[in-house]
N, C-alpha and C positions, 0 to 999 in steps of 0.2 A: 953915116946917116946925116940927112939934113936938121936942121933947127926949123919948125914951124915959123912962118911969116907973121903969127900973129900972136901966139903965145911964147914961144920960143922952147919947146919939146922937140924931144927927138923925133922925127918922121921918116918913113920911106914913102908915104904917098905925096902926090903932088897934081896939084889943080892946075891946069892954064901955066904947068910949067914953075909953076911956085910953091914949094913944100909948106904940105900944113896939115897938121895931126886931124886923128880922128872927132876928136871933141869938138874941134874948131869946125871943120866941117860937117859936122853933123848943126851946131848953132846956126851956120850960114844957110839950111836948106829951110826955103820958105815953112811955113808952117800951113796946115789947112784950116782956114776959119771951121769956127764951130757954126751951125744953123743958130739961126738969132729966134728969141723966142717966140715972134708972131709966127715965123714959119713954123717952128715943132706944134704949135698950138694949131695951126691951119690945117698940118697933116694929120694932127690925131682928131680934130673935128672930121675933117674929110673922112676919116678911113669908120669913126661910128657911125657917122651920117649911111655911108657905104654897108655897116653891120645893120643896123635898122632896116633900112630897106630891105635886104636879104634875109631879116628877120620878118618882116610883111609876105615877100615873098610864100615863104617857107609857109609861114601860119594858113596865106590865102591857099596854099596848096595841099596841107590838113587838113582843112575845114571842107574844102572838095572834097576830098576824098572821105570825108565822113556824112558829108550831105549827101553823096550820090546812093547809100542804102538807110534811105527811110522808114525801113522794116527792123531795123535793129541787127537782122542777119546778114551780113557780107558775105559773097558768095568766095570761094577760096584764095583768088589773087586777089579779091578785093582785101584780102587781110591784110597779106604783104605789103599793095598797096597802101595802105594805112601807117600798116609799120615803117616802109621806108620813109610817106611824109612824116612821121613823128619820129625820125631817128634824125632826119634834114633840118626841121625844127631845133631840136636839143641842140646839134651841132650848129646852130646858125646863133641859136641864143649864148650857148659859153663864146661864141666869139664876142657877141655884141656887148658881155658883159667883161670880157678882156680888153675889149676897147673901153668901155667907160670906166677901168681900172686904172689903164696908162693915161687916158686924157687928165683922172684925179688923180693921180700921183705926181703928173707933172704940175695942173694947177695949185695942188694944196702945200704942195712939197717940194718943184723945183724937180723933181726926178726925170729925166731924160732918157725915153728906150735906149738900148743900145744900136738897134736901126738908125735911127733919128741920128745919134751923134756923127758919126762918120759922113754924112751929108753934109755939105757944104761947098 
C-alpha cells in the first residue's frame, strides 16, 4: 500500500498517478455553492406569485360555472361542472397557501425548502 500524498495514510487509490486516501480526496472535490438568499426569496416569490394567479384562475372558473344557472337549479352536468371547478379551487388554494408557508418560513426563520437547496 501507498502513503497518501497529503496526509500520509495507507491508500490503494491514486489520482493523476499520485496516492491519496479517501478523506483527502473527498476534501479536494469542489463543493456546490449553496443558492444565495435573493435567489431562494426570488423563487419562492415567483412560484406564490404563480399559486395566486392559478388561484384567480380557479375562482374565475367557479364563479362561471355558478353564474351560468341563474335559476338555482343546475341541470345534471351542470353539477359536476361545479364540483370539479370547486375541487380545482380547493386544490389551487392548499397550494397557494403551501407557497406562502415556505416563502414565511424562509423570511421569518431562515428555513430553506429542500428544492431550493440543491440549486446552485
Amino acid at each position: 500500500m501507498a502513503a497518501c500524498a497529503h496526509c500520509g495514510a495507507e491508500t490503494e487509490l491514486y489520482e493523476n498517478g499520485v496516492p491519496i486516501c479517501l478523506k483527502c480526496a473527498d476534501e479536494r472535490q469542489p463543493k456546490p455553492k449553496p443558492p444565495n438568499s435573493d435567489q431562494i426569496r426570488t423563487a419562492l416569490v415567483t412560484r406564490l406569485a404563480q399559486a395566486t394567479a392559478t388561484v384567480s384562475e380557479a375562482n374565475q372558473e367557479f364563479s362561471d360555472a355558478i353564474q351560468k344557472f341563474p335559476s338555482g337549479l343546475p341541470h345534471p352536468d351542470g353539477i359536476q361542472r361545479i364540483k370539479n371547478a370547486s375541487n380545482k379551487l380547493d386544490i389551487a388554494r392548499k397550494a397557494m397557501m403551501t407557497a406562502h408557508k415556505r416563502l414565511n418560513d424562509f423570511m421569518d426563520r431562515g428555513i430553506v425548502p429542500e428544492d431550493l437547496k440543491k440549486s446552485g
